[in-house]
Every structure is written in structure tokens, then in C-alpha cells.
N, C-alpha and C positions, 0 to 999 in steps of 0.2 A: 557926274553924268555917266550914264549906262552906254558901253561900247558893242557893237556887232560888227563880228566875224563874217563876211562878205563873201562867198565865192560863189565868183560868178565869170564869164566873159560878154555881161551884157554891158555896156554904159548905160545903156534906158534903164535897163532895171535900177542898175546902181543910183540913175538919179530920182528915181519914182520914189525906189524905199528912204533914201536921204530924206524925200519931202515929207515922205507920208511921218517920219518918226520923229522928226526934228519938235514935234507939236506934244510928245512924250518925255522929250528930256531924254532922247538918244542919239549918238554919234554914227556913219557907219564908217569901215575902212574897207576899199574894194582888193580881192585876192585873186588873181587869177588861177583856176585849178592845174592849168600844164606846169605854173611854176612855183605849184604849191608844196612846200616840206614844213611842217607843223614844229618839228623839233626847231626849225632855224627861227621862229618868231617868238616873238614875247607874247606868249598868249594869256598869261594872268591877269591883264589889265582889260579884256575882254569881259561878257558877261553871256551874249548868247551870240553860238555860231545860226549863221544863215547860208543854205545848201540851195543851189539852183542846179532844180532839175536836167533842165536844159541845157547844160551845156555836155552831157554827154552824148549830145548831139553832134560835139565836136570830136572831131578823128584825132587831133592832140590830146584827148581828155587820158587821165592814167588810170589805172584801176579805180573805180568808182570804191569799192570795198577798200582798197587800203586806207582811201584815205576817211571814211567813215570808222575805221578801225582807231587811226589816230585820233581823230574827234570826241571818238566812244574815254580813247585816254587821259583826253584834257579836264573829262568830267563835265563839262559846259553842258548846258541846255542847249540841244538841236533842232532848229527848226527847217523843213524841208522844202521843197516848192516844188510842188510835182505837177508832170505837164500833162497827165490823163491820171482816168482812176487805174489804168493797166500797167502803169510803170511798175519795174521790175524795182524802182528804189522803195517801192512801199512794200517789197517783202521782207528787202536787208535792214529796213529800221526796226521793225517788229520789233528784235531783240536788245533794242534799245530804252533802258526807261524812261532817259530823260526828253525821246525823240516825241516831237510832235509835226504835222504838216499842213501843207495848204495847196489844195488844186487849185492850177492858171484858171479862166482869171480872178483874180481877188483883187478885192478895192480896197482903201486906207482904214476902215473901218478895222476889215478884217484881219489884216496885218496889227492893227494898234491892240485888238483886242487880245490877240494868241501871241503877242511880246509880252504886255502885262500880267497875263495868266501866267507866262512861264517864270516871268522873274520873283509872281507873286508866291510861288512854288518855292521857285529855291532860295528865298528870303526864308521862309517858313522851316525849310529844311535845316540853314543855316542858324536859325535863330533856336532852334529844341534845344531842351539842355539835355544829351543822351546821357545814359541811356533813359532816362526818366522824363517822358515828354510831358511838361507840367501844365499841362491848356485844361481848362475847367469848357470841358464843351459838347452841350447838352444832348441826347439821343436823338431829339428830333432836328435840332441843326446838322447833324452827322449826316442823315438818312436825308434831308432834304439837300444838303451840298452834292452827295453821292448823286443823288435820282439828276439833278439839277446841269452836272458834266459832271459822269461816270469817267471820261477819259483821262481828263486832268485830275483825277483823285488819287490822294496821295495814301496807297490801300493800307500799308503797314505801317504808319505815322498815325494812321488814323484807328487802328487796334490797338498800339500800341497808350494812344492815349485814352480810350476806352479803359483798358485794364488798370493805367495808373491813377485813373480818376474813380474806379473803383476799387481798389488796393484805400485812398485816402478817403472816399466816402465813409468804406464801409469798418475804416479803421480795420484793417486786415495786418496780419504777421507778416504772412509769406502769398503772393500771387505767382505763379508761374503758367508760360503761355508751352504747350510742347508741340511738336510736331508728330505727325505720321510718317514714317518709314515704312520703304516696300519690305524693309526686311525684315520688318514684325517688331519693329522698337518704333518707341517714342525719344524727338531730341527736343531739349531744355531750349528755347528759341529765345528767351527772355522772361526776366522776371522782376517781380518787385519786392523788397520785403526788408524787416532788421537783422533778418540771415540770407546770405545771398546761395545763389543755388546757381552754378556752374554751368554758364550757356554753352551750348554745345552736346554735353550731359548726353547722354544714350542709355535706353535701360528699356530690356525686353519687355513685351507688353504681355509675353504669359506667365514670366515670374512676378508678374504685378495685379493678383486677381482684379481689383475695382477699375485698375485701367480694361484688362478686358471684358468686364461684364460692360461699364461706358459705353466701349467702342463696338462693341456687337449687336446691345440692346438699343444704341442712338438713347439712352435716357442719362439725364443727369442724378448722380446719386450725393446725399445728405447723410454724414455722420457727424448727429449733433453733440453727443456728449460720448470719448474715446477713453475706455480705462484703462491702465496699465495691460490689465491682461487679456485685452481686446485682440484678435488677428491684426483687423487693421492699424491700432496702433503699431504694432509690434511689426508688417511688413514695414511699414513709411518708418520707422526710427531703424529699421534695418539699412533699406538705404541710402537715405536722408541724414538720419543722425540727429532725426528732432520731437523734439518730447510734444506731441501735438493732440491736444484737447477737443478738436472739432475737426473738422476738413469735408470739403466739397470737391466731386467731379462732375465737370461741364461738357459733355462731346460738344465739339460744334461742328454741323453736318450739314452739310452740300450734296445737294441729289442722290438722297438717300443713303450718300456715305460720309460715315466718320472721317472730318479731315484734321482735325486739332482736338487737343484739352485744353479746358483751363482749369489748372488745381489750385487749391485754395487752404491752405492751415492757419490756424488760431492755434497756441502756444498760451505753457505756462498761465491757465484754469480760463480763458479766454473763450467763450464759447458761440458760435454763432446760431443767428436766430431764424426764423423761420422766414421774417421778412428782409433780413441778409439776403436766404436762398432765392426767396422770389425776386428780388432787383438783381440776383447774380444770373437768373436763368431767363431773365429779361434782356440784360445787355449780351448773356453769349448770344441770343436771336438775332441782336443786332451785328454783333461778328459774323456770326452765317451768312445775315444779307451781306456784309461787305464784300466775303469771300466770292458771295454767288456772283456779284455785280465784275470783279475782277475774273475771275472765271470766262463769263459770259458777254462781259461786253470787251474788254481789252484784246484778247486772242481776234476777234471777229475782224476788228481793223486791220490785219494785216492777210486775213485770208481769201479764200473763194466766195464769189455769194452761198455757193452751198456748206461754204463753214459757215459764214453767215447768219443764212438762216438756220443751222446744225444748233448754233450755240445759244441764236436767238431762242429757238425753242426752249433751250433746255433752262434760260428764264423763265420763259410763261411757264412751266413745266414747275419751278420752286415757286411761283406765283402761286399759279393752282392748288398746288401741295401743300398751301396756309390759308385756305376757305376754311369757314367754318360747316360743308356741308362735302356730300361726296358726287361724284362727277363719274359716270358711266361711259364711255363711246361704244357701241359696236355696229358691227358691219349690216346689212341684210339678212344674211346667215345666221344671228346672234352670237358671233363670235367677239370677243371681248378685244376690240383695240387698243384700248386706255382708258385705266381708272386711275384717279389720284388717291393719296395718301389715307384721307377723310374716306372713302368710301373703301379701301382696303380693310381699315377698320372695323367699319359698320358690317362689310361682309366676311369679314375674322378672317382674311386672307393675305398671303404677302402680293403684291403689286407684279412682281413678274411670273409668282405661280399661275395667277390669273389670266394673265394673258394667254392666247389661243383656243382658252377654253371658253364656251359656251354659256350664256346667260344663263339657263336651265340647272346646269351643272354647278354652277354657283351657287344658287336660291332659290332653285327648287323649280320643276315645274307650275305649278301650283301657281307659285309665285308671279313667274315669268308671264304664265296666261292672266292675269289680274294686270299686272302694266299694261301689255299689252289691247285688254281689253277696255282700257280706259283710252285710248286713240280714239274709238267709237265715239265718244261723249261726246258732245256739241262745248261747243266754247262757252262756258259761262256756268258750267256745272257745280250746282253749293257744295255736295259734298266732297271735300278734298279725296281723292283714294289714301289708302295706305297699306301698308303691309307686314306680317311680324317676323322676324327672322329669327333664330335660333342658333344661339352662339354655342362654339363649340365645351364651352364648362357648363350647359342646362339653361344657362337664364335667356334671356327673349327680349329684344327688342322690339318697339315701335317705332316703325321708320316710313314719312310722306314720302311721296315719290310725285316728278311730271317726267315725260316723253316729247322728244318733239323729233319731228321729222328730220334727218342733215343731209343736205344736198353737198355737192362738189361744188368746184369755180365754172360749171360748165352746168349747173343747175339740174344734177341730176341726182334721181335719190340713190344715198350711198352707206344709208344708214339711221341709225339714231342715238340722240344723245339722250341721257337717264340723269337727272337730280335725283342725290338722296338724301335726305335730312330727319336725324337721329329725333324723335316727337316723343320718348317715352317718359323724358321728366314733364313736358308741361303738359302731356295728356292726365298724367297721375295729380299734378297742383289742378286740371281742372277739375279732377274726381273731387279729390279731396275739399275742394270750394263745394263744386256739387253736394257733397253728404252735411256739410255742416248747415249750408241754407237746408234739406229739405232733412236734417236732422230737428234745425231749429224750426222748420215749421210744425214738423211732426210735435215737435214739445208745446207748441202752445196750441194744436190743437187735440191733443192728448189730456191737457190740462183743462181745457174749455170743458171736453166730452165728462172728465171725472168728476169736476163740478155737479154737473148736470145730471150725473148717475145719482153720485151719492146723496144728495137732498131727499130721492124718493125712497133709494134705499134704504135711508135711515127709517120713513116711514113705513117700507112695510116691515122690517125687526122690530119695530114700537109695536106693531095693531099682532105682528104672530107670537112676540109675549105674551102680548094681554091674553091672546087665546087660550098660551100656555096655561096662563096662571087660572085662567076660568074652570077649564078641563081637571078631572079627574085623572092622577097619579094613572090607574088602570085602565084609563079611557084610550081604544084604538088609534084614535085620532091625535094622540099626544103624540106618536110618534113621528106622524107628518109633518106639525107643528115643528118638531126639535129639529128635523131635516131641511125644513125651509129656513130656520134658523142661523142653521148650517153653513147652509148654501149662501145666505145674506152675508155671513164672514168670511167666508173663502172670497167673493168678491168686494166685499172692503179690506180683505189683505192685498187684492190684486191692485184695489185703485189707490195704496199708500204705495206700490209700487211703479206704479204709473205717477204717484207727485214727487217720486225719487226722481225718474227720469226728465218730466217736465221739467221739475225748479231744483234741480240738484242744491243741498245744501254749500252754503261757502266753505270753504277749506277754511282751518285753523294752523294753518302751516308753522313748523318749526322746524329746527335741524333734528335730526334722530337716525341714528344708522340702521341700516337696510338688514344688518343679519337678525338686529331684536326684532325685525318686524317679520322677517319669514319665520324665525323661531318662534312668534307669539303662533303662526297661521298652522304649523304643523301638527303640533299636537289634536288641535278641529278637525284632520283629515285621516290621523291616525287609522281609525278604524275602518274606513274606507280603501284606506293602500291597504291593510292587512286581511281584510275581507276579499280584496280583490286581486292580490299577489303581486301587488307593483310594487319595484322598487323603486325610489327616490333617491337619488345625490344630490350633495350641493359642493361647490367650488364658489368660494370666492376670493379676487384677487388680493394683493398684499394692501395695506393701506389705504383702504377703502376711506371715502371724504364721508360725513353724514349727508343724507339728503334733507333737500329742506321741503315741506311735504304738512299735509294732514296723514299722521299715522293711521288713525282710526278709518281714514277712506283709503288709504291704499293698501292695509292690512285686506280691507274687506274685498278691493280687486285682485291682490294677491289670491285669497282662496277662490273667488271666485273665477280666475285663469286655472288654478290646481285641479278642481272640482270637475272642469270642463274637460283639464287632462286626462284625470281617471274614468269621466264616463265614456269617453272616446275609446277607451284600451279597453278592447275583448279578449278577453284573458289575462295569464300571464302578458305584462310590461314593463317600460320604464321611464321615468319621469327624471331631465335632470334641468337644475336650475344652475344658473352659471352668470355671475356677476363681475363685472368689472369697465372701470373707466372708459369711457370713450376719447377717443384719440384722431386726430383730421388722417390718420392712418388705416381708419376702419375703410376700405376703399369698396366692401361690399355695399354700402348706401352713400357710394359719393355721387351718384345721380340722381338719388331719390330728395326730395322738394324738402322734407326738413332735414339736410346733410347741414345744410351749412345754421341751424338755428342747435342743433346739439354738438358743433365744435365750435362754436363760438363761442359760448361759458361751460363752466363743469358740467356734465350730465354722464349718469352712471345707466349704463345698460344693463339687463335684469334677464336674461335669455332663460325664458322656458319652452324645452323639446319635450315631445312624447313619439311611441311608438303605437300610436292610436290610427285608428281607420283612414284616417287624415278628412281632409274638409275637398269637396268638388269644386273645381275651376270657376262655374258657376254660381256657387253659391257664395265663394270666395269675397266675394264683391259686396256680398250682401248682410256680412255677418252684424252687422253693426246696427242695420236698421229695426227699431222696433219694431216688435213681435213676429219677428221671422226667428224660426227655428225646425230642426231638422228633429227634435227629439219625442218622442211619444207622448211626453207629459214633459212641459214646458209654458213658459210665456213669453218667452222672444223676447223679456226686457233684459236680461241678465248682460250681455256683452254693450248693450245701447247705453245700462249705466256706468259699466267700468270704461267706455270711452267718452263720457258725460266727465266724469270723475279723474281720467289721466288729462283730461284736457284740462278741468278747473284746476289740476293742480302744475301746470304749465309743463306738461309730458308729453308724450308723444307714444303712442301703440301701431304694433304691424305684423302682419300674420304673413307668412310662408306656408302652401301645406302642402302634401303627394301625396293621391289618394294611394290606403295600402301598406303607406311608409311613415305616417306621422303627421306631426302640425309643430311649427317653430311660431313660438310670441315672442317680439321683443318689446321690449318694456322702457322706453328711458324718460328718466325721471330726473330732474334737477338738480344739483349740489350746490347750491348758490342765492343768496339770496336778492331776488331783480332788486333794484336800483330804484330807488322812489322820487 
């Protein structure tokens, strides 16, 4: 049977909690506080002390603090009874972890409940096997016990077994959790591993570059495979002492600042994978939230309402800062109150540089007048607005936007709030859907129309031979004949090139490396670079995989991308081609709609740049559709079949251009062959 420590100088009380707990399987013993000394009792055979508020109502009572100082000694779970929310004893518990309280009045419910919680705590405590708390217990159990009573959560029990459960998942060496010091070191706070690493441990965070980059840039960094004569091997076995093949740094970050690592070594040719890193950069999320929760809800119970609400905010505040979208405030004035993290982004700006400056100032006037002028709309308006921003490295986002009016608690207008949501990958997947229907229409009635030509065409080259052959060799009129002739062949070259584009041949795919096939293309163009003064490089990476492909069709899109380069270059140029692996590292197309369809199997990238006139913003859009063309003598099918032809052969093509400065193609093309 479970005992409690009693003081009090109530009898009522003493017999109310007797009754209320007797129904739990608890004893109590009553203490009076004027004749209380902690040292003269047996207090081990106890289990939670119980603190009545009330009696420092009495003029015998002795220092309230000492004797909460002894209490603090015994280690017991303390429960409080406080006779308003303004007692001065709910400032001096604060610093107490095991303390927990109850305002008068409370009924048995409430007392049975916050006895059981406390002892179900320090069973729990008691029962870990340190340092390695061995509880297999799931992300979402965690986050929902936390959400569930943040107060009674036991914060560093429950990180700690976060990291030992993933130490044993992910069959890890060495885990270590460190702290942050003001003094610009990181300490060794706990670890797990078949080499132990010295808790305590302190080690400057600028003789440690990856700790600083971590802890400055808030991102976690990945070194998957470490050589001997790597830096970072070679700092970590400096001083660690340990021969390690892989390693992971984790910041985990609370309102925007770095407050912990979590490091991570694999040893002795051990290497970790990609989907290691992602369940590792998953559960540090869930460390953050813990931190944030302890943080922000623990300190609030023992302070002002305006710590309070201080702290409260600064939850919604890490709330906010994990939308998926971005969050604008400002004033009347347009001065910038608060943007969250998401929209710090989207407007390439840090979160407090923004602040006091001006919405204009931000994104342009331009910009500013188009949100603004979408307030006008009427409610129910189809077209969403949007806007394009331009990021400080050249490239350009599209980003939806709404406005709504914010009023105060006194309903007055005090401003307005700004959604912004990043739109520029599924506006380019809708392009992209877009050109292939009205590509695929275009083919089948391109196909219908050539039908249709050539049937009569063929008859009139039948009836303008016959002519031929009637007419005399010297007869004036032969000459007209041979020109109609002519002209009948130049358009049955055209409409075999229109049943190219229609009903593109099947691919004969096979594996075949990429360098035979630009080396078959170049010699065809020779005379054309040398006629025209262009140079030509090629770089390809080491180890190139074969592609698996129709040669004969991507030979023929190769020249036909070269062909396009050199008539672009007036003048002197230069044309370089640049081949090599694609990697989920390529982070210039990690937003673009096939990122994830060419790092999910082999595909080799084929980068062809020139120094050509470049291609118009305008026209940019259009290159693909048949028979658009910018060139004096052309037929607009030339790019509709090389993307007829990357697509049959399961590729993927994309143009870049500046007018003035050039045209970039990328080209990727398969190394694998699908799966039947």
C-alpha cells in the first residue's frame, strides 16, 4: 500500500483525503508543519508528500521555503494544494520537477486522478534501465501523450528514449545527444553506442566545422560514405578517436534557434542510407516538438498571465512556422508585423530582417498593388490571383496569394493578413498535362489532314509526269511541268514528316553508351561548326552506366538539339555538352514535376549550352508545339519530334534560355531497363 506525507493543521482535510484515497489503495499520515523536521522522520516508507496551502495562514507556520527545500531533498513526488491562483507557493514550486498542484476546491475525482499520475511517473522513472531507456514507443504515442498532459510529461525520459529506439532500429554504432553552451561549446548530454563517448564531454563548436555549419544554417547534414582522407573523417577521429564510415548531423531547433545535435556514426565500412537519414530527420522533428512543448508550456505554470500568454504565443508561433504555406501580417501602413518561416522563404528573406519593413519593399510594388487590388473582387471570383517573385539567384517563383481584412478584439480594422502558397510545381505539372493532350490532339489531326493531302497529291505527280513524258525535251512548257513536280516532292517530304510526328515510330531499345552516340552525331555537324566558327566540348563523367534507348532515335534528337545550337550562334560561339548521373542531389530540379520520376531509377543527364541568341520568354512555352517556329526557312516540326521521341523513349527534355546569352537543354534519358 502507497503512503502520503500529510501536512497540514486541518483535521477536515486530513479526514476528506483519508476517504477520498482509501478507494486507490493509499494510507495517509497527518504532520503538523509547526512541528515538522523532515530529518527526524522515517520518510522512505512514504511515497508522495501532500503540501497544504493553507496553513500558512497560520502565525506558527515556519518558513514555507525551508521546509519545501527539505521535501525538494527527499526526492518524493510533491503535491500542493493551493488556496488561490495568486499564492506565492506556486512561484516557489516552479523549480521543482517532481512538484505538481491543485486549487481549493477539488473533489475526490480530482485528487485520485493527480495521485495516480504522480506515482504512475515515478514507477516509470524507477523502472528505466539508465542510462539506456529501453521502451519501444511509437512517434505518434509520444506526441499524442505530450499533446494529451504536457505538464506531467516526463521531457528527457522521453528523448531519451526517442534516440535509444533509434540507435536499435536503425542499428546505429554510436548515437550522441549534445547540448548547446553559451559559451560556444557543445556538451556530450548522453549517448548510445559499442563505443561510449564521455557524458559531460565539451568541445568548441568552431573547431568543429559541421557542428557549425548545423548550428548556424538550422539544416541537418549527411556524410554518406567517409575516406580516409576526407576533412571530416579526419576532424571526428581527431577528437573522437573513431574510425567512422558514415555520420549524421541533426540540429534540433526551437524558435528559430539551434538548441541541441544529434550525432550519429557508423564505423568499421558501415554505412548509412538515405532512408536512415530520413527516419533520423523525422524523429529529430519530434525532439523539437518536445523541447518546444517543455519550453512553452511548463515555465507558463508558474508565471504571470503575461508570461503566460508570452510563452503561449511562442507555441502558436512553432505551430505556424510548420505550415505548409506562408503567413503575412501587416499593419494599415504595410508595415510587416509577422511572417512565418514558409513565407520568409517564398520571399528569400530572414524573418527578423523583414520585420518593420514595408510590404512594397519586400515584393515590389508592382506586386503589392495586384494583392491589394484583388480586395475589389467580389466573393466568388474563378480566377485565383497570383504573383511571380524573383528569388535572389535569377530563378522565379509562382506564388497564389488571398488578403483578408484583421480587425482587433474591439472590431476594428488593424490590418491585414496575406496567405502565400508556393504554385510553381503544379502550375508547370498542369503545363505539362496541358501540352501532351493538345500535343496528342494535334497528332491525330495532323495525321487525318496528311491522309487527306497525300491521296490527291499523288494524283496530280501521276497526270504532271504524264505531261512530262508527252512534251518535248525542248518544249517550254517542260520546265513548269518539272517545277510542279517539284513542288509535289517537297510536300511529300513534308507530310512524311508530319507521319513522323503523328505516329512516332516504336523505340527498339537496348543498352548502348551515350559517348558512341554523340561520337556517331558529330562528325554530321563537322562542317557546320567549322563553317561557322563554333567550338564544341564535351565532358563526360567517370563511369558513365549505358543508356537503354533506341540509338537510331536519340542519335537523330542529339543532332537535331546540335543543329538548333549552331543556327542560334551569330558568329563566333560555343557549344558544350556535359554528361553525367543524376543524383536526388541535383536540387536545381527538386521542384520541377519529373524530380522525383528521374531519381527514382538510373537516368543520365545530357546538358547541351550554347552561346546563341537565346529563345524569348514567350516563345519559351511554345517550342514544342508543331509548326511554330522562329526561323526563315523552317517547319516547326523539328523540336515536336525530338520531344515525340524523348518521351517514347521514357526521357524527359527542358529548355532554360536568356535572350542574348544562350539556350541550356537538358536531356535525361534512362539507364535502366522498366520492369515488365
Amino acid at each position: 500500500m502507497s503512503k502520503i506525507f500529510l501536512i497540514s493543521n486541518s483535521n477536515h482535510l486530513f479526514q476528506f483525503i483519508k476517504e477520498s484515497v482509501t478507494e486507490i489503495n493509499f494510507q495517509v499520515d497527518l504532520f503538523l508543519p509547526e512541528e515538522l523536521n523532515f530529518r527526524d522522520k522515517d520518510i522512505s516508507q512514504y511515497t508522495v508528500v501532500i503540501f497544504d496551502g493553507n496553513a500558512l495562514k497560520s502565525s506558527q507556520m515556519p518558513d514555507p521555503s525551508a521546509i519545501l527545500k527539505q521535501i525538494t531533498e527527499t526526492h518524493l513526488p510533491l503535491l500542493v494544494l493551493l488556496p488561490d491562483q495568486n499564492s506565492i507557493l506556486r512561484s516557489w514550486i516552479s523549480n521543482i520537477p517532481t512538484a505538481d498542484y491543485l486549487y481549493y476546491p477539488f473533489d475526490k475525482t480530482d485528487l485520485q486522478f493527480r495521485l495516480n499520475k504522480m506515482l504512475q511517473n515515478r514507477q516509470a522513472e524507477q523502472t528505466a534501465p539508465p542510462p539506456q531507456p529501453n521502451i519501444d514507443r511509437s512517434l505518434s504515442r509520444n506526441i499524442q501523450e505530450l499533446l494529451s498532459d504536457p505538464i506531467h510529461f516526463n521531457y528527457e525520459f522521453s528523448i531519451k528514449s526517442l534516440l535509444y529506439n533509434l540507435y536499435k532500429n536503425l542499428d546505429l554504432d554510436i548515437i550522441a545527444y549534445f547540448e548547446l553552451e553559451k559559451q560556444g561549446q557543445v556538451r556530450i548530454k548522453f549517448s548510445y553506442g559499442n563505443i561510449s563517448l564521455p557524458t559531460g564531454w565539451r568541445i568548441p563548436v568552431q573547431q568543429f566545422p559541421i557542428f557549425t555549419e548545423a548550428i548556424q544554417h538550422r539544416s541537418p547534414l549527411f556524410f554518406k560514405k567517409l575516406t580516409k582522407s576526407d576533412p571530416i573523417y579526419l576532424q571526428i577521429k581527431s577528437y573522437f578517436n573513431l574510425d567512422v564510415s558514415s555520420a549524421m548531423v541533426l540540429p534540433i531547433v526551437v524558435a528559430h534557434r539551434t538548441k541541441s545535435l544529434v550525432v550519429v556514426f557508423q564505423s568499421h565500412g558501415k554505412f548509412l542510407t538515405s532512408q536512415n537519414f530520413d527516419v533520423a530527420r523525422e524523429w529529430s522533428d519530434v525532439i523539437s516538438s518536445v523541447l518546444c512543448f517543455q519550453e512553452n508550456f511548463v515555465p507558463a505554470l508558474s508565471g504571470s498571465e503575461d508570461h503566460k500568454w508570452r510563452t503561449s504565443f511562442q507555441f502558436i508561433d512553432h505551430v505556424i512556422n510548420h505550415l505548409n504555406f506562408g503567413i503575412v501580417i501587416i499593419n494599415t501602413d504595410k508595415v510587416i508585423k509577422y511572417l512565418n518561416r514558409p513565407a520568409a522563404n517564398l520571399l528569400a528573406i530572414e524573418p527578423e530582417a523583414a520585420l518593420q519593413k514595408t510590404l512594397p519593399e519586400v515584393i515590389g510594388e508592382e506586386n503589392c498593388q495586384t494583392i491589394f487590388e484583388s480586395l475589389e473582387q467580389k466573393d466568388g471570383t474563378f480566377e485565383r490571383p497570383e504573383l511571380r517573385l524573383e528569388k535572389p539567384n535569377g530563378d522565379s517563383i509562382l506564388v497564389s496569394f488571398t488578403i483578408t481584412n484583421f480587425k482587433d478584439r474591439g472590431n476594428r480594422h488593424d490590418g491585414y493578413i496575406i496567405s502565400l502558397n508556393d504554385i510553381t510545381y503544379s502550375k508547370e505539372l498542369q503545363e505539362e498535362m496541358r501540352r501532351m493532350d493538345r500535343l496528342a490532339s494535334l497528332g491525330v489531326m495532323a495525321s487525318g489532314i496528311a491522309h487527306e493531302i497525300r491521296n490527291p497529291l499523288a494524283g496530280i505527280k501521276a497526270i504532271a509526269q504524264t505531261f512530262e513524258e508527252e512534251l518535248d525535251h525542248d518544249d517550254p512548257k517542260a520546265e513548269f511541268v518539272k517545277r510542279i513536280i517539284k513542288q509535289v516532292n517537297r510536300l511529300d517530304k513534308l507530310l512524311k514528316t508530319l507521319f513522323s510526328y503523328a505516329k512516332p515510330q516504336k523505340p527498339n531499345r537496348q543498352f548502348i553508351s551515350i559517348q558512341h552516340i554523340i561520337q556517331d552525331v558529330i562528325p554530321l555537324l563537322k562542317q557546320n561548326l567549322y563553317k561557322n566558327q563554333i567550338k564544341l566540348t564535351q565532358t563526360f563523367a567517370p563511369d558513365l552506366p549505358d543508356l537503354y534507348i533506341d540509338a537510331g532515335q536519340i542519335q537523330q534528337v542529339i543532332f537535331n538539339l546540335l543543329l538548333n545550337s549552331i543556327q542560334a550562334i551569330e558568329g563566333k560561339g560555343e557549344i558544350q555538352v556535359h554528361v553525367t548521373p543524376v543524383t536526388p542531389q541535383l536540387k536545381k530540379f527538386e521542384r520541377k514535376p519529373f524530380f522525383r520520376k528521374i531519381t527514382e531509377n538510373p537516368y543520365l543527364l545530357i546538358h547541351i549550352s550554347d552561346t546563341g541568341k537565346g529563345i524569348e520568354p514567350e516563345n519559351l512555352q511554345q517550342i514544342f508545339n508543331p509548326f511554330f517556329t522562329t526561323k526563315t526557312f523552317g517547319t516547326g516540326l523539328g523540336l515536336s519530334i525530338v520531344y515525340q521521341i524523348v518521351k517514347e523513349n521514357d526521357g524527359i527534355i527542358y529548355f532554360e534560355s536568356e535572350v542574348n546569352k544562350g539556350t541550356d537543354c537538358y536531356l535525361f534519358l534512362p539507364a535502366f531497363e522498366p520492369s515488365k
